[in-house]
Each structure stands twice: as C-alpha cells, then as structure tokens.
TIRO-2110 file (N, C-alpha, C; in Angstrom, 1 decimal):
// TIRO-2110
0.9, -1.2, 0.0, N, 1, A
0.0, 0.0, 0.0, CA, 1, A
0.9, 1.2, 0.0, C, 1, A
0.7, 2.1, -1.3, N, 2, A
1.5, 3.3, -1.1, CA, 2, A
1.3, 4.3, 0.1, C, 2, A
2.4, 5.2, 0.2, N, 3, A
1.6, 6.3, 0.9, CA, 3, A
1.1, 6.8, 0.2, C, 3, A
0.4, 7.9, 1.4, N, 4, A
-0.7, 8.8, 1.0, CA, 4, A
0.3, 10.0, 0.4, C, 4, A
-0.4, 10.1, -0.9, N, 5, A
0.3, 11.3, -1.5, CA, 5, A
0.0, 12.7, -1.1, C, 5, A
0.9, 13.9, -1.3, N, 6, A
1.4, 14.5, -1.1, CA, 6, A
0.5, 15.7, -2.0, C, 6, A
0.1, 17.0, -1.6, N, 7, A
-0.3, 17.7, -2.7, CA, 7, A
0.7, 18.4, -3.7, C, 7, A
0.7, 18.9, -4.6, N, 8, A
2.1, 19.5, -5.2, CA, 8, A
1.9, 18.7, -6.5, C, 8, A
3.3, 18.5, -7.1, N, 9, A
3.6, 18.0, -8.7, CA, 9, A
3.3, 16.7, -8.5, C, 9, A
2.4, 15.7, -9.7, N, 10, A
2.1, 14.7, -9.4, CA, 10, A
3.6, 13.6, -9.8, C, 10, A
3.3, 12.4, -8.6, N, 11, A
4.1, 11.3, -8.8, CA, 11, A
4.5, 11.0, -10.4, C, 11, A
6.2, 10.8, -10.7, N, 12, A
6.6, 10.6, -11.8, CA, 12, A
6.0, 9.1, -11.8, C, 12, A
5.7, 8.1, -12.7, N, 13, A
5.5, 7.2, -12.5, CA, 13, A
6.9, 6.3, -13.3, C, 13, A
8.0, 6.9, -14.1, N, 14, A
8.6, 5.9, -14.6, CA, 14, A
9.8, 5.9, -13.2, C, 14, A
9.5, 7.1, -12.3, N, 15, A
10.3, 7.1, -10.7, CA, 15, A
10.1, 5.9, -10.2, C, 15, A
8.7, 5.8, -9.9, N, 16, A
8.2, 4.5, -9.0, CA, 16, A
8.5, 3.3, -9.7, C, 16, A
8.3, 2.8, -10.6, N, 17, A
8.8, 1.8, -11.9, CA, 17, A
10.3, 1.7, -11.8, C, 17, A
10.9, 2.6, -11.6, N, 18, A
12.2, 2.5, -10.9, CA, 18, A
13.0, 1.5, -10.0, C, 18, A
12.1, 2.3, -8.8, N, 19, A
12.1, 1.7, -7.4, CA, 19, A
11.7, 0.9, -7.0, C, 19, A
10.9, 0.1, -7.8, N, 20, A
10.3, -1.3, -7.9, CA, 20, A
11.2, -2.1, -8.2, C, 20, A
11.3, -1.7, -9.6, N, 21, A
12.5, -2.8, -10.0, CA, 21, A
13.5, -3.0, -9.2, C, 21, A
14.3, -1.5, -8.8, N, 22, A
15.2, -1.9, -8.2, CA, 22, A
15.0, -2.5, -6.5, C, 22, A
14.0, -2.6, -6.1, N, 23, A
13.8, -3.4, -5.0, CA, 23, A
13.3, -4.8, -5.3, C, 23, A
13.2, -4.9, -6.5, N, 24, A
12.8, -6.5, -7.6, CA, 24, A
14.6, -6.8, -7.4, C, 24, A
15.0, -6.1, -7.8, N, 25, A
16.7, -6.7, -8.2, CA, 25, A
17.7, -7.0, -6.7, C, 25, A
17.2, -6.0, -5.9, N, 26, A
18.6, -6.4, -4.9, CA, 26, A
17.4, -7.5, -3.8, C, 26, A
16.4, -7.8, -3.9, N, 27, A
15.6, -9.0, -3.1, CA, 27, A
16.4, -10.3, -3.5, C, 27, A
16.6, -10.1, -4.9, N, 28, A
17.1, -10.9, -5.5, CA, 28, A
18.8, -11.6, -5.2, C, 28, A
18.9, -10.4, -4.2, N, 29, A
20.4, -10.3, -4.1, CA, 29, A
20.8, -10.3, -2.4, C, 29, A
19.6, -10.0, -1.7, N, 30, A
19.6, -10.0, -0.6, CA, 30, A
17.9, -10.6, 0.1, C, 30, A
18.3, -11.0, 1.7, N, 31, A
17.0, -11.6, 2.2, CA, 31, A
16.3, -9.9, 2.4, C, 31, A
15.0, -10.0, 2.6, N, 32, A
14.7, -8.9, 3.1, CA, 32, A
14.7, -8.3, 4.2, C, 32, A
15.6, -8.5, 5.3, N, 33, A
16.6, -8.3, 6.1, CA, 33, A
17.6, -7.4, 6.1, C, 33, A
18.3, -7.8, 5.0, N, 34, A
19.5, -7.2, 4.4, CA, 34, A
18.6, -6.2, 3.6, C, 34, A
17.7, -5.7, 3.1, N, 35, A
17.4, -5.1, 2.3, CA, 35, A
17.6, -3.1, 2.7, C, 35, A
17.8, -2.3, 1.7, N, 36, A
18.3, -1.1, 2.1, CA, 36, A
17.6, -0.4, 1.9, C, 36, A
16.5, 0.7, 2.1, N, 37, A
16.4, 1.9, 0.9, CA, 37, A
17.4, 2.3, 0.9, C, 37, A
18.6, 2.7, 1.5, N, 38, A
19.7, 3.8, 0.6, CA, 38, A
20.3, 3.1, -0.9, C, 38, A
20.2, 1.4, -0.7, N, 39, A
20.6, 0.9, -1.5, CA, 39, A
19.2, 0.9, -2.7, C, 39, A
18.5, 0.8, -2.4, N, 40, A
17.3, 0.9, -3.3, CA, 40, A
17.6, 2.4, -4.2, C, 40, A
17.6, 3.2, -3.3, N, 41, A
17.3, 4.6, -4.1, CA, 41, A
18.3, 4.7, -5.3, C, 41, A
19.8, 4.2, -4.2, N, 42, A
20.9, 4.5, -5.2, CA, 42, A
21.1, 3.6, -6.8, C, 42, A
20.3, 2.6, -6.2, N, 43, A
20.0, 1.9, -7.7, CA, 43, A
19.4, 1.9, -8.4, C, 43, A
18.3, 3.0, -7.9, N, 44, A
16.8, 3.5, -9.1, CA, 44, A
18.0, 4.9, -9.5, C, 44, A
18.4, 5.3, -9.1, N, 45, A
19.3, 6.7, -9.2, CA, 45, A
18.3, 7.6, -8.8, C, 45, A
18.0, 7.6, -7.4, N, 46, A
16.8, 8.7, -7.0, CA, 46, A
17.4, 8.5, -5.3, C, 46, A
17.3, 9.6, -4.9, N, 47, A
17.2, 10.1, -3.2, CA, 47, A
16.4, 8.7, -2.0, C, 47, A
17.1, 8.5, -1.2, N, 48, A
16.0, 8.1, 0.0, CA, 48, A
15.1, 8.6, 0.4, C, 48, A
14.8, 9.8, 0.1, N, 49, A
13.5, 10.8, 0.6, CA, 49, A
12.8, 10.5, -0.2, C, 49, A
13.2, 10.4, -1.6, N, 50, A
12.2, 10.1, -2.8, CA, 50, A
11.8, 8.8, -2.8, C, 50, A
12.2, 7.8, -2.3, N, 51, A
11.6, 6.6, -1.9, CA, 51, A
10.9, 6.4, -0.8, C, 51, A
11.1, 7.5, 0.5, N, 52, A
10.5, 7.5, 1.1, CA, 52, A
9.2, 8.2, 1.4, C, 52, A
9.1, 8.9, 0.3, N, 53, A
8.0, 9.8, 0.3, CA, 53, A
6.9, 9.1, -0.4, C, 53, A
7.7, 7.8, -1.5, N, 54, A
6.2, 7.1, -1.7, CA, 54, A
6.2, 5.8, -1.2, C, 54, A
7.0, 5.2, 0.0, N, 55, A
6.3, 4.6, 0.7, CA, 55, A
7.2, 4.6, 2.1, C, 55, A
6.2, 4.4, 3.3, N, 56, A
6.9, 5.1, 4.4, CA, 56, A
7.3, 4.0, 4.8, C, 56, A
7.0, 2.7, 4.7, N, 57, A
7.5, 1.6, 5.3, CA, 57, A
8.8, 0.6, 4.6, C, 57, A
9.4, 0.0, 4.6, N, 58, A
10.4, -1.1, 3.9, CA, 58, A
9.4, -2.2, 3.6, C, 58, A
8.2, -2.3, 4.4, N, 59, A
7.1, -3.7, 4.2, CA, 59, A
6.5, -2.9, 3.1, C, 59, A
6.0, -1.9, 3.3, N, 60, A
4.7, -1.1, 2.1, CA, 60, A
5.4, -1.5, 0.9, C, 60, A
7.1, -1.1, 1.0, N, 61, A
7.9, -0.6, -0.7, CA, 61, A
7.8, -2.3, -1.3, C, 61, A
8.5, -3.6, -0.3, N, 62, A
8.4, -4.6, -1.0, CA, 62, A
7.3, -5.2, -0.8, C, 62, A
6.1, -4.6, -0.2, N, 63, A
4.8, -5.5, -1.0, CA, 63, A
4.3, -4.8, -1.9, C, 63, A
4.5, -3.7, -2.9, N, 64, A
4.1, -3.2, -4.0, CA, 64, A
5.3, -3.9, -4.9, C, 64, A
6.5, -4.0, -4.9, N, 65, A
7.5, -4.7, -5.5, CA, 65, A
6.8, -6.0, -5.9, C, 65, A
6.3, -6.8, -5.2, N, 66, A
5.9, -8.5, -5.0, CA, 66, A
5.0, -8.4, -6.0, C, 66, A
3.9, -8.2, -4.9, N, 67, A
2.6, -8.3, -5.1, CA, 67, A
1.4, -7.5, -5.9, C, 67, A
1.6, -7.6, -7.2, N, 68, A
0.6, -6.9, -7.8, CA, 68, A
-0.5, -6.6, -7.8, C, 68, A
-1.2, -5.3, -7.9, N, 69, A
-2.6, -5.5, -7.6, CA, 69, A
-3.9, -6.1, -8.1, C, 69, A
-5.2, -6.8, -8.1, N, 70, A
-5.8, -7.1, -8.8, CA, 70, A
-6.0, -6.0, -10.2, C, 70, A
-6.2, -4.9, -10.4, N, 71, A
-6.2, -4.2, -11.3, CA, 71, A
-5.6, -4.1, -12.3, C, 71, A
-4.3, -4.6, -12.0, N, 72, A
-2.9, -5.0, -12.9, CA, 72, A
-3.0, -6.0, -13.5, C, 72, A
-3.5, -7.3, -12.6, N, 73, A
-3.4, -8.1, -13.1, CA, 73, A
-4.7, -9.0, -12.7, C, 73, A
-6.1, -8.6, -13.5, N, 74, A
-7.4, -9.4, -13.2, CA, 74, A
-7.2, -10.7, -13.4, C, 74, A
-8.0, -11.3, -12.7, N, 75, A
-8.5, -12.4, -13.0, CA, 75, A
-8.7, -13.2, -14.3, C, 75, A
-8.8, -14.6, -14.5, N, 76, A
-8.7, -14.3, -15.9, CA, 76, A
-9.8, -15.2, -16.0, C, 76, A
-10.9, -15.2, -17.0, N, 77, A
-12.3, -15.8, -17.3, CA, 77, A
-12.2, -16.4, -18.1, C, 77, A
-11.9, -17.9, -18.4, N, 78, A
-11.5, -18.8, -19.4, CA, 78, A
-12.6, -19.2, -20.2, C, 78, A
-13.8, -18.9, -18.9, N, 79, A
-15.0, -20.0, -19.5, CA, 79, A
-15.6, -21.3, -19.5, C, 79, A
-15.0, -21.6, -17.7, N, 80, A
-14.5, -23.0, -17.2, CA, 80, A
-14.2, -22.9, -15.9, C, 80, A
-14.7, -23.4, -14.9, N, 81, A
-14.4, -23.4, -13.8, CA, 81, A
-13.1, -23.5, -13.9, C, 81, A
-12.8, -24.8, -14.1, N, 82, A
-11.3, -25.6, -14.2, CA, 82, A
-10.4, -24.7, -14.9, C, 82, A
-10.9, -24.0, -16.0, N, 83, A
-9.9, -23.7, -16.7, CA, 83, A
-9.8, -22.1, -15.6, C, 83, A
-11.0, -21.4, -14.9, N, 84, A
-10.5, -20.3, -13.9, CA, 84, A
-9.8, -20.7, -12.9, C, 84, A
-9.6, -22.0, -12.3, N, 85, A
-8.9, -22.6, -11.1, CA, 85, A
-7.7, -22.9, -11.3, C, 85, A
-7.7, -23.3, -12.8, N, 86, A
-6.2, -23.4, -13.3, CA, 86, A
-5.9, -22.3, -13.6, C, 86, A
-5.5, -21.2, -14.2, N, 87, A
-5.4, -19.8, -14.4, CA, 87, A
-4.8, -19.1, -12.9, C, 87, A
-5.6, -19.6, -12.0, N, 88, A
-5.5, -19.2, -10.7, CA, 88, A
-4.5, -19.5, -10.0, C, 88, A
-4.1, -20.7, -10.1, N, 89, A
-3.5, -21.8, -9.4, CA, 89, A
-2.4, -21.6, -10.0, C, 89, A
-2.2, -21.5, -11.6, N, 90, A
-0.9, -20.9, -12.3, CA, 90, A
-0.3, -20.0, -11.7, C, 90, A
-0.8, -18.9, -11.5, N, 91, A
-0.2, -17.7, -11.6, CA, 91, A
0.2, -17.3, -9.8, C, 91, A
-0.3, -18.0, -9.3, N, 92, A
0.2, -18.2, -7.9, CA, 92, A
1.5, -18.7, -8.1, C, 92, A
1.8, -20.0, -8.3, N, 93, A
2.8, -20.6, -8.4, CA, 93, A
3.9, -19.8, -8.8, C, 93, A
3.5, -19.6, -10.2, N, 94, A
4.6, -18.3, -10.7, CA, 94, A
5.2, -17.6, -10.2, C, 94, A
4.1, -16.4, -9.2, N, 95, A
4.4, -15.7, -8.6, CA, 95, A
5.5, -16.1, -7.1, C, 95, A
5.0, -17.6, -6.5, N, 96, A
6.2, -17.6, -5.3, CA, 96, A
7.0, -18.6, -5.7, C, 96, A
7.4, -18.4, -6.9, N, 97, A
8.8, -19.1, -7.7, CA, 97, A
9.8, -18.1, -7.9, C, 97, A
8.9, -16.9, -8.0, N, 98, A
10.3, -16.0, -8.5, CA, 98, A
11.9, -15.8, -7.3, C, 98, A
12.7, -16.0, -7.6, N, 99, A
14.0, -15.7, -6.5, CA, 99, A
13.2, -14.5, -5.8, C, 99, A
13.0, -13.3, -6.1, N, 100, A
12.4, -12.3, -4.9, CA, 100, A
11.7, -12.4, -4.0, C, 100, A
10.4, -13.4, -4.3, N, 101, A
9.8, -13.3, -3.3, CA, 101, A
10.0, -14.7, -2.5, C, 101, A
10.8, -15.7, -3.1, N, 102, A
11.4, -16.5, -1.8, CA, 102, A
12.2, -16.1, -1.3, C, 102, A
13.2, -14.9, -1.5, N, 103, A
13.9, -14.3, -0.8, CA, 103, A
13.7, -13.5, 0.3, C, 103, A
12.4, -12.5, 0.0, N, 104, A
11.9, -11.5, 1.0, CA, 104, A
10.9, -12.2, 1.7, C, 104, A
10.0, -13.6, 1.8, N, 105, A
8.9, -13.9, 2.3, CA, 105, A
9.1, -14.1, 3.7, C, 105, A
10.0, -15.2, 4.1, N, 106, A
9.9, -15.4, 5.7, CA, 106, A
10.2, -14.3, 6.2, C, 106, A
11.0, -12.9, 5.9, N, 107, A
11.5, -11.8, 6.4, CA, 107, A
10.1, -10.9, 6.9, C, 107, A
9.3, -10.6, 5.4, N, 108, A
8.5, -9.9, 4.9, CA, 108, A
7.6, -10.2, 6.2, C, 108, A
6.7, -11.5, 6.2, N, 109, A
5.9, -11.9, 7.2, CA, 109, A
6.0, -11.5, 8.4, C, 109, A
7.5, -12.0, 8.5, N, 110, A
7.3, -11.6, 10.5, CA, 110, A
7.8, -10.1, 10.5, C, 110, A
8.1, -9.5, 9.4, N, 111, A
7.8, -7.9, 9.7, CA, 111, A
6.3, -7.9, 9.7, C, 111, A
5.7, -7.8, 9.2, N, 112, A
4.0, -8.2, 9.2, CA, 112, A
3.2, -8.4, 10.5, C, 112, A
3.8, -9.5, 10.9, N, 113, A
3.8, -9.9, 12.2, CA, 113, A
4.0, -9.4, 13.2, C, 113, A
4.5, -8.1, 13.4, N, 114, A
4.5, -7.6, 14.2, CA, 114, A
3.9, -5.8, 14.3, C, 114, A
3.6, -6.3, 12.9, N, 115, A
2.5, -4.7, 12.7, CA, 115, A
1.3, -4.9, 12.0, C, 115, A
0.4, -5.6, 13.1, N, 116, A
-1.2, -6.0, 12.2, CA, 116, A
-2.4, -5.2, 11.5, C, 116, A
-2.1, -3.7, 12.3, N, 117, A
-2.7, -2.8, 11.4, CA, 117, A
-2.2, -2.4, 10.2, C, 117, A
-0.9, -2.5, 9.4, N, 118, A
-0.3, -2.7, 8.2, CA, 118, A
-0.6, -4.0, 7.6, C, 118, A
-0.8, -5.3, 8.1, N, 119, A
-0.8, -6.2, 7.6, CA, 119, A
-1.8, -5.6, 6.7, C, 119, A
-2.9, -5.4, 7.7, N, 120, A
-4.6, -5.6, 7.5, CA, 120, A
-4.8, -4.0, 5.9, C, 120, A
-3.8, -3.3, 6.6, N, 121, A
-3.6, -2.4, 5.0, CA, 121, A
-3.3, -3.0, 3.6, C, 121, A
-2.2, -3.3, 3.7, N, 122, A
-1.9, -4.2, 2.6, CA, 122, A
-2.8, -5.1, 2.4, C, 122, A
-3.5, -5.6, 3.0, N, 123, A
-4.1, -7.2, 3.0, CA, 123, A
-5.5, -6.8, 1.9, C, 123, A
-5.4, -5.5, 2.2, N, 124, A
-7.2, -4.6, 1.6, CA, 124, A
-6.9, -4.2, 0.2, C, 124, A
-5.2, -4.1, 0.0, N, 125, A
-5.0, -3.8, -1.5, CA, 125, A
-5.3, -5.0, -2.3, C, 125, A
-4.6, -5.8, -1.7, N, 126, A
-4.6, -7.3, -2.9, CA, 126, A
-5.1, -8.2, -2.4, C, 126, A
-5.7, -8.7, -1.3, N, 127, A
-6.5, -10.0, -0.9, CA, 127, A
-7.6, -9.6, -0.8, C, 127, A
-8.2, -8.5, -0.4, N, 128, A
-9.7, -8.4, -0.3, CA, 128, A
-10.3, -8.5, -1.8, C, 128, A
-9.7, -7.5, -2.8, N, 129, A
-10.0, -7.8, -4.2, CA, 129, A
-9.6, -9.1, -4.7, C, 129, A
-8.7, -10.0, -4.3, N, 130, A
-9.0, -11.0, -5.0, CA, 130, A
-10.0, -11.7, -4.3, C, 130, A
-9.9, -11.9, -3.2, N, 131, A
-11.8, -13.0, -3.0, CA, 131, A
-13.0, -12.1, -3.6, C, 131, A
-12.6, -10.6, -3.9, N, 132, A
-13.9, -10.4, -4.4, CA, 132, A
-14.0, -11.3, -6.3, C, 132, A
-12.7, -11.3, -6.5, N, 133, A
-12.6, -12.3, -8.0, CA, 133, A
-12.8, -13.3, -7.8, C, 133, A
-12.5, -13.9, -6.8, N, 134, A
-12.8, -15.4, -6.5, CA, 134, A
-14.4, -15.7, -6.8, C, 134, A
-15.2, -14.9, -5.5, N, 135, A
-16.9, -15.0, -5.8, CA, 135, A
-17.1, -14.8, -7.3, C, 135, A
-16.4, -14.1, -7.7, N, 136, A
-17.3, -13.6, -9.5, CA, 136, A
-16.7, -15.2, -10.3, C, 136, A
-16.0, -15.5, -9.1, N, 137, A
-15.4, -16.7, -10.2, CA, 137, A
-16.5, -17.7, -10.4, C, 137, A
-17.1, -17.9, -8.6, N, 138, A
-17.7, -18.8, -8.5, CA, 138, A
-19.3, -18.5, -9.1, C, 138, A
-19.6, -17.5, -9.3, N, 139, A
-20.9, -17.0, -9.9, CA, 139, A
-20.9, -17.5, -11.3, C, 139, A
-20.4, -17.2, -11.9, N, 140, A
-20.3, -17.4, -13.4, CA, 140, A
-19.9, -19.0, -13.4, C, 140, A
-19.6, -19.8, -12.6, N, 141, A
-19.5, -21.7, -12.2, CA, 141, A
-20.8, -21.6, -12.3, C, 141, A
-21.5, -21.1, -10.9, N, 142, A
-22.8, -21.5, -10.9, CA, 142, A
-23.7, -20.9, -12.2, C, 142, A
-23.4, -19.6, -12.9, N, 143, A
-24.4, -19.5, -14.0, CA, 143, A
-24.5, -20.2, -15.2, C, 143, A
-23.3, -21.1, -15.0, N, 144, A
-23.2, -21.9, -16.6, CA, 144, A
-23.6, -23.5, -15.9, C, 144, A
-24.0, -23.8, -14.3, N, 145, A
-24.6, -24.9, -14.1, CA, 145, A
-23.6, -26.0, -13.6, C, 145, A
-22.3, -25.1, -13.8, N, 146, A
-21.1, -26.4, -13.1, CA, 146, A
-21.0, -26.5, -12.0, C, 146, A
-21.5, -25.9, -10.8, N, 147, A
-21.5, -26.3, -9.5, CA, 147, A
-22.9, -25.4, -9.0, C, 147, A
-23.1, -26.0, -8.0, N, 148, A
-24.6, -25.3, -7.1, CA, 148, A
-23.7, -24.1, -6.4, C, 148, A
-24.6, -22.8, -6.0, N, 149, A
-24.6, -22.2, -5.5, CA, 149, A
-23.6, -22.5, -4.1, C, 149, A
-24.5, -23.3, -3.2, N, 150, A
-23.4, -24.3, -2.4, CA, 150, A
-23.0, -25.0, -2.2, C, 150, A
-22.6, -25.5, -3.0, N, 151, A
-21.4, -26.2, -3.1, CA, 151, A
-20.1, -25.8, -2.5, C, 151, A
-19.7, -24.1, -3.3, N, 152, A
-18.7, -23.8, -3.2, CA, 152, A
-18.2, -23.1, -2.2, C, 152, A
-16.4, -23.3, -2.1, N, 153, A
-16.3, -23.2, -0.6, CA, 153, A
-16.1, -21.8, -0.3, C, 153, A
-15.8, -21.2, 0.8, N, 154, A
-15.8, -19.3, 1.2, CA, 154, A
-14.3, -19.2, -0.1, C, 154, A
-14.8, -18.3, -0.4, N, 155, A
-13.8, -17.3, -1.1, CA, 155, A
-12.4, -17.5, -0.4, C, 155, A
-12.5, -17.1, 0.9, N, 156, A
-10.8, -16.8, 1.5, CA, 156, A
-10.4, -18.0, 1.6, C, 156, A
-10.7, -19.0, 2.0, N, 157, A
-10.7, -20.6, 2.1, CA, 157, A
-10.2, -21.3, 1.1, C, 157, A
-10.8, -21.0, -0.6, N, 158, A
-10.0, -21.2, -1.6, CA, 158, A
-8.7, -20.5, -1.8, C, 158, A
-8.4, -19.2, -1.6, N, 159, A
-7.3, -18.4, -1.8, CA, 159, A
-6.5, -19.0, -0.9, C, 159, A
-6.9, -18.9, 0.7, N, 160, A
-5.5, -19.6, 1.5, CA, 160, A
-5.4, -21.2, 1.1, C, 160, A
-6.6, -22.2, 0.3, N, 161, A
-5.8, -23.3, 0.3, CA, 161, A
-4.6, -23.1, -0.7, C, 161, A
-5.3, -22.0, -2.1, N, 162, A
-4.1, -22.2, -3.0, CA, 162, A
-2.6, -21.9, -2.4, C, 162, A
-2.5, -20.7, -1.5, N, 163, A
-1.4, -19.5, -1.3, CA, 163, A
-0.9, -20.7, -0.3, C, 163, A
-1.4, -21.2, 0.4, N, 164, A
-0.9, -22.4, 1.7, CA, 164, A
-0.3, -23.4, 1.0, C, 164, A
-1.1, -24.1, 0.0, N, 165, A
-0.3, -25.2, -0.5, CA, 165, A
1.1, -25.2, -1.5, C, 165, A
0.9, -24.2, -2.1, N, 166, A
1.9, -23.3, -2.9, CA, 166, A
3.2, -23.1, -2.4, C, 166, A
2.5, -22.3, -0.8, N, 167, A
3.8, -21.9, -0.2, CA, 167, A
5.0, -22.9, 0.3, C, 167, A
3.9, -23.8, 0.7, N, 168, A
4.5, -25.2, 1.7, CA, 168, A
5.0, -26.0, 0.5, C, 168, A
5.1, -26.1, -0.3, N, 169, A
5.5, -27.0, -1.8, CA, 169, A
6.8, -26.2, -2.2, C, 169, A
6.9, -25.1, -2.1, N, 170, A
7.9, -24.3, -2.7, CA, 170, A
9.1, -23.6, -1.9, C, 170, A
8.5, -23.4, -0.8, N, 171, A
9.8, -23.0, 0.5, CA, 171, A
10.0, -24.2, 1.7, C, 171, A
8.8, -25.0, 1.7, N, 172, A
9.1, -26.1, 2.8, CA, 172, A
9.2, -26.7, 2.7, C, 172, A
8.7, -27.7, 1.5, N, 173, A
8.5, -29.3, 1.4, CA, 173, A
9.1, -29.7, 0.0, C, 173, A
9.8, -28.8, -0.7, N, 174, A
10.2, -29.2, -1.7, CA, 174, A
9.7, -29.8, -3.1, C, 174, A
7.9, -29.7, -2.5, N, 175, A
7.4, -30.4, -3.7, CA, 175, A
7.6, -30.2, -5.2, C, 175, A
7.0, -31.1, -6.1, N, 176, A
7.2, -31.4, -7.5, CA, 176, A
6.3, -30.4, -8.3, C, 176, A
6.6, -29.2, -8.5, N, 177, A
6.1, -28.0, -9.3, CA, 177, A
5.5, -28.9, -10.7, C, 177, A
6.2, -29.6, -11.2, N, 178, A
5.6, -30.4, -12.0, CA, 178, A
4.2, -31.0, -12.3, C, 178, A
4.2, -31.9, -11.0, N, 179, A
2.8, -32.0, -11.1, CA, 179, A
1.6, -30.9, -10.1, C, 179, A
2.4, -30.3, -9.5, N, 180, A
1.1, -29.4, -8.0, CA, 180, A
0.3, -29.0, -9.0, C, 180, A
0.4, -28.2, -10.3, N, 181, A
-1.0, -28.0, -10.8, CA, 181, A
-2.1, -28.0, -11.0, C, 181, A
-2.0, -29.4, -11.6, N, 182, A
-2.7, -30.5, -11.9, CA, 182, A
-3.2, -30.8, -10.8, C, 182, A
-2.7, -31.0, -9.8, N, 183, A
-3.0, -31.9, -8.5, CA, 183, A
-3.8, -31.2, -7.8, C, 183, A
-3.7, -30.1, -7.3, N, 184, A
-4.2, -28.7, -6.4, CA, 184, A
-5.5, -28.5, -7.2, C, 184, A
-5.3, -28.4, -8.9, N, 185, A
-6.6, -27.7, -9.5, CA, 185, A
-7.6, -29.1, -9.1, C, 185, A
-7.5, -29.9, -9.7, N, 186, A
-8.2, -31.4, -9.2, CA, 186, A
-9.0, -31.6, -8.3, C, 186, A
-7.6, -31.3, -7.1, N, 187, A
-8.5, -31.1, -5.5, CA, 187, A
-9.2, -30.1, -5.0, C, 187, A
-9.0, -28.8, -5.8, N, 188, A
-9.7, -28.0, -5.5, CA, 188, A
-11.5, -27.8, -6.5, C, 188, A
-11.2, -28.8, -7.6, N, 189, A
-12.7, -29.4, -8.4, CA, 189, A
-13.5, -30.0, -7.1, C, 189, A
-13.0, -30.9, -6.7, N, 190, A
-13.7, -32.0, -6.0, CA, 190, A
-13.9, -31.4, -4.5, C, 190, A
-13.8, -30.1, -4.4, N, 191, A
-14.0, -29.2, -2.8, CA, 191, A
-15.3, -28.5, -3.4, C, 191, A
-15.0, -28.1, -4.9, N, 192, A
-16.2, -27.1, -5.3, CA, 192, A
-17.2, -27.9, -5.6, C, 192, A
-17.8, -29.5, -5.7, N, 193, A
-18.6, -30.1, -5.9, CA, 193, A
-18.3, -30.5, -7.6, C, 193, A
-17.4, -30.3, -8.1, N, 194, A
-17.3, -30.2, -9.2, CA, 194, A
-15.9, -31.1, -9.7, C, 194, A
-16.1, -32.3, -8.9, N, 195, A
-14.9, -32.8, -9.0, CA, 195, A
-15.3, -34.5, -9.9, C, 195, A
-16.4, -35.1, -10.5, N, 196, A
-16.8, -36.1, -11.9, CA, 196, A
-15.7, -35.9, -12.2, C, 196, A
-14.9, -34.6, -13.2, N, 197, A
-14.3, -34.6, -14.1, CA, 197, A
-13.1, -34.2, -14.2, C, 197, A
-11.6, -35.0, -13.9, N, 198, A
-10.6, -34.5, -13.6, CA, 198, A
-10.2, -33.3, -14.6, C, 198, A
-9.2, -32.4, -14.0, N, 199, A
-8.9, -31.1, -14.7, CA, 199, A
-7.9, -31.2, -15.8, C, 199, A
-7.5, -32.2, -15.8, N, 200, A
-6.7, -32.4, -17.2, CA, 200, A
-7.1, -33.3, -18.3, C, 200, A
-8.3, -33.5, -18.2, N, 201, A
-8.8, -34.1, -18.8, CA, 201, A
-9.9, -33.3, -20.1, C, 201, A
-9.9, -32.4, -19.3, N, 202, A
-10.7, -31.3, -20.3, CA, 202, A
-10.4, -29.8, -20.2, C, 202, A
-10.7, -28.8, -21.1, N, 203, A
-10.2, -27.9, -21.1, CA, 203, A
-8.5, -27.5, -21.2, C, 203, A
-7.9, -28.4, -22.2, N, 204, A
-6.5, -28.5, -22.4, CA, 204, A
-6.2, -27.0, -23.3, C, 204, A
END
C-alpha cells in the first residue's frame, strides 16, 4: 500500500517503476533483512527521501514490488471453472517461484507480524479484491450450471488453500512443481462439488 500522496507536482510514475524494479533486483540479491532503501534509491538513481516519500515503510515498498494489484493483473475468465482454477493456481505458483519473493517472504511476514494494522492495510489492496474475483469466479461456475450455489467453498478458504499449499510445496516441502498443478486444480474441483471430471482431462 502506497503512501498517501502529497499535494504538489504529481508522482513521476517511470520514478516509481524504478524503485520497484530496483527493490525486484537487490531481493534478488539480498534476504529482506539485508534489504536497504539507501541501496534501493541508489539503484533506481533517486534520493532516499524520494523513496521514502512514496512509501513510508520497507514492508509497504516490498509489498508493492511482489505483489501486484488485482487491477494489474485481473483475474482471468477462461470459460471453465477448471480452466478459472487453473489460471488461478498458475499464476500463484509463478508468482512464489520467482528468487524475490522467496527471498523476502519469511522476512517480509514476520515484519508483518508484528504490525497488524499494516498487515490488514496491505491485505485490503490485494486480498480483499482478490476474493472479491474469487466470488465472481464462483458466480459465473454456478451460472453456466457447473457447481450449485453451495457447493462452493468461502472465497478466502479457496485463496489460502491455494497460497498455503503453494507456499509449503515451494519453500518447505520441496514439492514437485511439475505436477502441484494439476493436483491442487483437481482437488480444489472436487471441494467445489465439481470434481466427476478430472482437470486435465478437459479444457487442455
């Protein structure tokens, strides 16, 4: 969550696209522990004040770095439950594959962890809108007749099984990225009531 801006000349945006990146690149290079704004700024080629002015925390700057917003990046409507669950399930994966954000995560959290009214900030940029995608996911399941109304499970319930099983496959348990796709989208058919028909089986 950015800060609150400032009245005066509006935010450069290829500044901020900067400072992303460059807090994309040294994550990459350091835990988020080690992480700097002086080193940030100096690598966007911009001031610490200028980084600090659009975000006041080191959590705020690398969870705009990570974590994209729904807005950036909707949801995607395949046309298919399976094929929205897979889409879903994809791009999670993606996302906690990249070296950055297994670098800054266990850091990132228990910074988190110890400031719940920021959690709960950030948490309203990109998790509340995505279970609001989730439901529209599940609406358009039930309007085309692939699963009952309830069947399907709470919105946040599907999001932390994906984000839980993802995470625990990829920083703890070493699982087989290979198949979790497949496997996760499957099990998460047969939670939504909609599991007759395995996910790789159709909609290829």
């Amino acid at each position: 969550m950015t800060a609150t801006r400032s009245v005066g000349r509006p935010r450069d945006p290829d500044v901020d696209r900067a400072i992303l990146e460059a807090t994309r690149h040294l994550l990459r290079r350091h835990t988020y522990a080690g992480l700097r704004i002086s080193e940030v700024a100096a690598h966007a080629g911009v001031t610490p004040p200028t980084v600090r002015l659009r975000w006041r925390t080191k959590a705020e700057l690398v969870h705009d770095a990570l974590f994209p917003t729904i807005d950036d990046r909707p949801l995607e409507d395949t046309g298919s439950l399976a094929g929205d669950l897979r889409a879903l399930v994809r791009r999670t994966i993606a996302l906690y594959s990249t070296p950055e954000v297994q670098a800054a995560l266990l850091g990132f959290n228990e910074d988190l962890g110890n400031h719940p009214e920021l959690r709960r900030q950030l948490g309203a940029r990109v998790y509340t809108p995505t279970i609001a995608g989730i439901r529209d996911m599940f609406d358009r399941a039930a309007a085309r007749g692939e699963i009952t109304p309830d069947a399907a499970p709470a919105p946040a319930m599907l999001l932390n099984t994906i984000a839980g099983t993802v995470v625990g496959n990829i920083l703890m348990f070493g699982g087989d990225l290979a198949t979790l796709e497949g496997e996760l989208v499957n099990l998460l058919l047969h939670g939504c009531g909609n599991g007759q028909t395995r996910e790789g089986a159709t909609d290829q």
